[in-house]
C-alpha positions as CSV (number, residue, x, y, z in Angstrom):
1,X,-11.9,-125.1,-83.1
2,X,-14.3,-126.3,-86.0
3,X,-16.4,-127.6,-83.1
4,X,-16.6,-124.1,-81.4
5,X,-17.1,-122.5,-84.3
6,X,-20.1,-125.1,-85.1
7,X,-21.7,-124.4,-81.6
8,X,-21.6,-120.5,-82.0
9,X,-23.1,-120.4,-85.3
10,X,-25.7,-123.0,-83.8
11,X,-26.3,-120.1,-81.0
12,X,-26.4,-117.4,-83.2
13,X,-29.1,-119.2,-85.0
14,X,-31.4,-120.2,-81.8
15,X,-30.6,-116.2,-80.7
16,X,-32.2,-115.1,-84.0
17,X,-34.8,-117.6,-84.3
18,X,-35.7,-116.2,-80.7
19,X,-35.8,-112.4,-81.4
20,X,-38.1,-113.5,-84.3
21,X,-40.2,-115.9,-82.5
22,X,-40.6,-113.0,-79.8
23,X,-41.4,-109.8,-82.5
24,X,-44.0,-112.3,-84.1
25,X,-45.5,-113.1,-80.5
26,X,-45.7,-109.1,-80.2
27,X,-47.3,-108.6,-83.2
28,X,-50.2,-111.6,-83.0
29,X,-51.0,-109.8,-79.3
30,X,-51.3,-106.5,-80.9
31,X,-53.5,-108.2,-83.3
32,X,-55.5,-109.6,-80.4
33,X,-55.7,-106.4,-78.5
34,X,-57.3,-104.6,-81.2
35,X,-59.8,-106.8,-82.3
36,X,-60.5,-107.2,-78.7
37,X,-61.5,-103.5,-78.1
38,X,-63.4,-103.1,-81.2
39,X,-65.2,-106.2,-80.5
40,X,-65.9,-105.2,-77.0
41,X,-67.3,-101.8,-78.9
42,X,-70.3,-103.8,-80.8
43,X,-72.1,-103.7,-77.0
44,X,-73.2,-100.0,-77.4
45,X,-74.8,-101.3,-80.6
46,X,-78.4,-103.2,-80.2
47,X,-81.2,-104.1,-83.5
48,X,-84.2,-102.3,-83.6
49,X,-87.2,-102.8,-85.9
50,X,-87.6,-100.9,-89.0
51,X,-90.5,-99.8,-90.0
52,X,-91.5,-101.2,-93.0
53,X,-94.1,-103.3,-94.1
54,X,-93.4,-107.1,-93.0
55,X,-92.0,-109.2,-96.0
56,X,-92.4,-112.7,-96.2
57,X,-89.7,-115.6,-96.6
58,X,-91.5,-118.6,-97.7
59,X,-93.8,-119.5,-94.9
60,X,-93.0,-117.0,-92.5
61,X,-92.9,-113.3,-92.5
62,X,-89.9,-111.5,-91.6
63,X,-89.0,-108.2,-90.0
64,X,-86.4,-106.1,-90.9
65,X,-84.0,-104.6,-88.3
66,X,-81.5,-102.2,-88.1
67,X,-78.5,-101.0,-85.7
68,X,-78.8,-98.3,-83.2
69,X,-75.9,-96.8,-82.2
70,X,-75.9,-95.9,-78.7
71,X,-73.2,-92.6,-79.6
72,X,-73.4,-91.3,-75.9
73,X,-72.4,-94.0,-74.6
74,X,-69.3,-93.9,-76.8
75,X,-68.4,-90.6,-76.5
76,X,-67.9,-91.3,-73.0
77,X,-65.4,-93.8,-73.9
78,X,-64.0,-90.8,-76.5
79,X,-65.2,-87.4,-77.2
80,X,-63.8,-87.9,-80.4
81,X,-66.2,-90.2,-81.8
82,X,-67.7,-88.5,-84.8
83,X,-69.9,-91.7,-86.6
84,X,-70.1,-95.3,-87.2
85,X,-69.5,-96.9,-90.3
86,X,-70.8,-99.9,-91.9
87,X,-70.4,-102.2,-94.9
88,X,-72.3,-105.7,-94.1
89,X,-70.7,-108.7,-95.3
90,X,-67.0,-107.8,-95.1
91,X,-66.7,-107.3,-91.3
92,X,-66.7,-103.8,-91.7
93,X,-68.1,-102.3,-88.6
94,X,-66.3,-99.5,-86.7
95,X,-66.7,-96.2,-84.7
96,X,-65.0,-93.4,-86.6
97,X,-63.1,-90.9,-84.4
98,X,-61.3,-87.3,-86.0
99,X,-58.5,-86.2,-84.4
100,X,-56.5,-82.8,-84.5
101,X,-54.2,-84.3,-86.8
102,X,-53.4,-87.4,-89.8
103,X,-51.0,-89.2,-87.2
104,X,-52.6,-89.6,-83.8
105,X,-55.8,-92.1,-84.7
106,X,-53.2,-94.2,-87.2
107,X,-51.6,-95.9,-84.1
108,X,-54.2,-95.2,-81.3
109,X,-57.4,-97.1,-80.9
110,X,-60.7,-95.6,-79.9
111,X,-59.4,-96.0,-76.2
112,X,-56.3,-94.0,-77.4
113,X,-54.0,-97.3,-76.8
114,X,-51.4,-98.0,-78.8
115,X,-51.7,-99.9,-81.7
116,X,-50.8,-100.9,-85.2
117,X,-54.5,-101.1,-86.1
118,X,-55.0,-97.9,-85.3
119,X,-58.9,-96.3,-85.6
120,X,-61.0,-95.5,-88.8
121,X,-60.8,-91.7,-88.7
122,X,-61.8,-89.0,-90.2
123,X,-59.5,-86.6,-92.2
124,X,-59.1,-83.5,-89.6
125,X,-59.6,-80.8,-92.4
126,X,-63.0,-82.2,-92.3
127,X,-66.1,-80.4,-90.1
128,X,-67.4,-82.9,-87.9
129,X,-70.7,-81.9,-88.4
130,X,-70.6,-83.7,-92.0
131,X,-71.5,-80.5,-93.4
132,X,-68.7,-80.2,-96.1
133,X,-69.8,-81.5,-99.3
134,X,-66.8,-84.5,-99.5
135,X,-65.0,-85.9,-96.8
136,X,-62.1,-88.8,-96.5
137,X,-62.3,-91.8,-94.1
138,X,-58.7,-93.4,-93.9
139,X,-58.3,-96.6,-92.1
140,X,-55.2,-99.5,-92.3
141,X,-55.3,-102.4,-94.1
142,X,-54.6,-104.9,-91.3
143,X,-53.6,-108.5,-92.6
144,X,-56.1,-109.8,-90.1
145,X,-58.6,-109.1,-92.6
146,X,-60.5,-106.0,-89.6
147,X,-60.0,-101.8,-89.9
148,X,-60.4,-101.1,-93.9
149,X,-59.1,-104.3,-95.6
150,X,-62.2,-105.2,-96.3
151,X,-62.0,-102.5,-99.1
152,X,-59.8,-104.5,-101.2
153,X,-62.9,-106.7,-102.2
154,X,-64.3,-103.9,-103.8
155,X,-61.5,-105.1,-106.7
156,X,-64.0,-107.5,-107.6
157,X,-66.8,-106.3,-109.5
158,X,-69.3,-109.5,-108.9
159,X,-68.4,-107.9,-104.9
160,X,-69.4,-104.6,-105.4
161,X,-72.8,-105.8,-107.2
162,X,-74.2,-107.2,-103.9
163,X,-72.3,-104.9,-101.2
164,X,-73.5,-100.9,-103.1
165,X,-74.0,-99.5,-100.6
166,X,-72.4,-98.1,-97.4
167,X,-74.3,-97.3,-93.8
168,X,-73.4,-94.0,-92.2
169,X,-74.3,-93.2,-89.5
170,X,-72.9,-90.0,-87.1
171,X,-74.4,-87.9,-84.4
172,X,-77.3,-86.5,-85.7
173,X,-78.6,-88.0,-88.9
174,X,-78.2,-91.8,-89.9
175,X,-77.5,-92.6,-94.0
176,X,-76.7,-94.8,-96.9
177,X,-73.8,-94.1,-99.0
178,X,-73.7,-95.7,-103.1
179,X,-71.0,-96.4,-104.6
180,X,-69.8,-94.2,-107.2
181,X,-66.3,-96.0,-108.1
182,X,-63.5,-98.6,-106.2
183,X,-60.4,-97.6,-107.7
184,X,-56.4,-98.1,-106.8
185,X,-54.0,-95.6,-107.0
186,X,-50.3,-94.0,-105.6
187,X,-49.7,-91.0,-103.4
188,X,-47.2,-88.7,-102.4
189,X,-45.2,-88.2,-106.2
190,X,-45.8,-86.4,-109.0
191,X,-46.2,-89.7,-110.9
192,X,-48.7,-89.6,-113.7
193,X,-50.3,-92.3,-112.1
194,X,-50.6,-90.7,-109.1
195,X,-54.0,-89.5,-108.1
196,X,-54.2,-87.1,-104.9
197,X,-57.8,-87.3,-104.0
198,X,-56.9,-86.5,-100.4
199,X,-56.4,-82.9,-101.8
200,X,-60.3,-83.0,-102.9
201,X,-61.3,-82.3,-99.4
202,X,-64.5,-80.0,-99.4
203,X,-64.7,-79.8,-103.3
204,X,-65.9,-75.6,-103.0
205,X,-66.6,-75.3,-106.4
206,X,-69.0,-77.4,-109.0
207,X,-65.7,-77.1,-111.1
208,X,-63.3,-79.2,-108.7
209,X,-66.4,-80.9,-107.9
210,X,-67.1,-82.3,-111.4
211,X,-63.1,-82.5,-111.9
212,X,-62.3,-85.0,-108.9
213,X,-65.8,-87.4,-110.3
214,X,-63.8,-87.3,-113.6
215,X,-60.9,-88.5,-112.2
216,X,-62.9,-91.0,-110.0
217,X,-64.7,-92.5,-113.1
218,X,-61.7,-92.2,-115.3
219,X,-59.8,-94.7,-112.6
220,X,-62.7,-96.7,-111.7
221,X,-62.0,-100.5,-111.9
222,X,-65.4,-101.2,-113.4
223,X,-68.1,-98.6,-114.4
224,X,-70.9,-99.1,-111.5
225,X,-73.0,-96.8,-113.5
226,X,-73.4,-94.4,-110.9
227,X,-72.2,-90.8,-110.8
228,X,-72.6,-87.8,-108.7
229,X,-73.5,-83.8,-109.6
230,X,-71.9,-80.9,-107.8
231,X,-74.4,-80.3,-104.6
232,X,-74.9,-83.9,-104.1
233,X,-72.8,-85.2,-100.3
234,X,-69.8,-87.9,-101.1
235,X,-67.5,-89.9,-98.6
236,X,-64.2,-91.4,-99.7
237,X,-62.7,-94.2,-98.0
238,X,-59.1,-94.8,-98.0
239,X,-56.5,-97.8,-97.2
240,X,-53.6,-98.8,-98.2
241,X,-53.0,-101.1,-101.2
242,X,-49.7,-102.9,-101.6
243,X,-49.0,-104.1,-105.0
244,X,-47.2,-100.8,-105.6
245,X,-45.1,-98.8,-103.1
246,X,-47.9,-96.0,-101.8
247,X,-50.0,-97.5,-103.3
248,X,-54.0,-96.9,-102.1
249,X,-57.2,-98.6,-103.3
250,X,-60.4,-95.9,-102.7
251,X,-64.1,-96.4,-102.6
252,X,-66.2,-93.2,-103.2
253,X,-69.8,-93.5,-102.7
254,X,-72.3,-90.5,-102.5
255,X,-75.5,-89.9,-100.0
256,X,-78.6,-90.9,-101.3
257,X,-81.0,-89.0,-100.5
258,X,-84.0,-89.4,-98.6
């Protein structure tokens, strides 16, 4: 009997250890899939000069390029395509979609597959002709370092000194974005260390305007010595942040104008 018992113990363990093995293989293909299609993405994306005087790097002069987004292309793929975002140096180059709703883009890629990734979306209180004054980007924190987990580096002041600013780029204009503040907060309770910047959407009034900066300041890991005045264009970007349960971590930056 001891013997049985022994080898059913020793198959309940191998039956486990498979499940596991199995959910893990899952997950590492959903990983795959996702950074497949966004990679696949970077193809309607091609340098172009800009045109700006030549500087020179020791010997030689240098050009600077840029990226041209080729968004018809794209909205082929997905009507839904609103911009492009991009942060160099953290990996942080996506299309940005809105749907009708919070839910649909947080498990559907830009080819509307499913996926944990998800898309980087825009909030869908938002007008997708950028014309509100503030609007929310939300995008997950994926442990394979792609979608918005780049954010978290923004933790590190010595980061944020050499990554300031944030390329924007939708239909019709393209733009840079400075950081205001990086700060970490919790959602969904009435916690006094809750912050609900998601509420903030348009900001109609230089009152809630000047309010939600306050509170953005007032959170702000480090002081980046930048602000923003009622009339001026912001974009908040939002992940999740798990040292506390709901917890977020949020980079606001505002348009600088041309």
């Amino acid at each position: 009997m001891r013997h049985i018992g022994e080898k059913m113990i020793l198959l309940l363990c191998i039956a486990v250890f498979g499940i596991a093995a199995v959910k893990l293989i899952d997950i590492g293909k959903e990983y795959y899939d996702g950074q497949k299609e966004y990679k696949e993405l970077k193809a309607y994306i091609k340098e172009v000069p800009v045109c700006q005087p030549e500087k020179m790097k020791g010997d030689e002069s240098e050009k600077e390029t840029g990226k041209e987004i080729d968004f018809e292309g794209l909205r082929k793929i997905n009507e839904d395509l609103v911009a492009w975002i991009q942060i160099p140096g953290i990996g942080l180059d996506y299309p940005v979609v809105q749907g009708e709703d919070n839910e649909y883009y947080l498990y559907h890629t830009f080819q509307k597959e499913n996926n944990k990734a998800g898309s980087i979306f825009l909030d869908y209180r938002n007008h997708d002709d950028f014309t509100d004054r503030r609007v929310i980007l939300y995008g997950h924190n994926m442990k394979d370092s792609s979608m918005f987990s780049g954010l978290m580096k923004y933790t590190d002041k010595s980061f944020w000194e050499t990554h300031k600013t944030i390329r924007f780029d939708t239909l019709t204009e393209k733009c840079d974005y400075e950081v205001i503040a990086a700060f970490k907060t919790v959602v969904y309770t009435d916690s006094p260390e809750s912050f609900k910047y998601y509420q903030f959407v348009n900001a109609d009034t230089a009152d809630e305007f000047n309010a939600y900066i306050t509170k953005c300041k007032e959170l702000a890991l480090y002081d980046t010595g930048v602000t923003a005045e009622y009339g001026d264009k912001l974009i908040t970007l939002s992940t999740c942040e798990y040292s506390r349960n709901n917890g977020r971590m949020v980079v606001v930056a505002k348009k600088i104008a041309e």
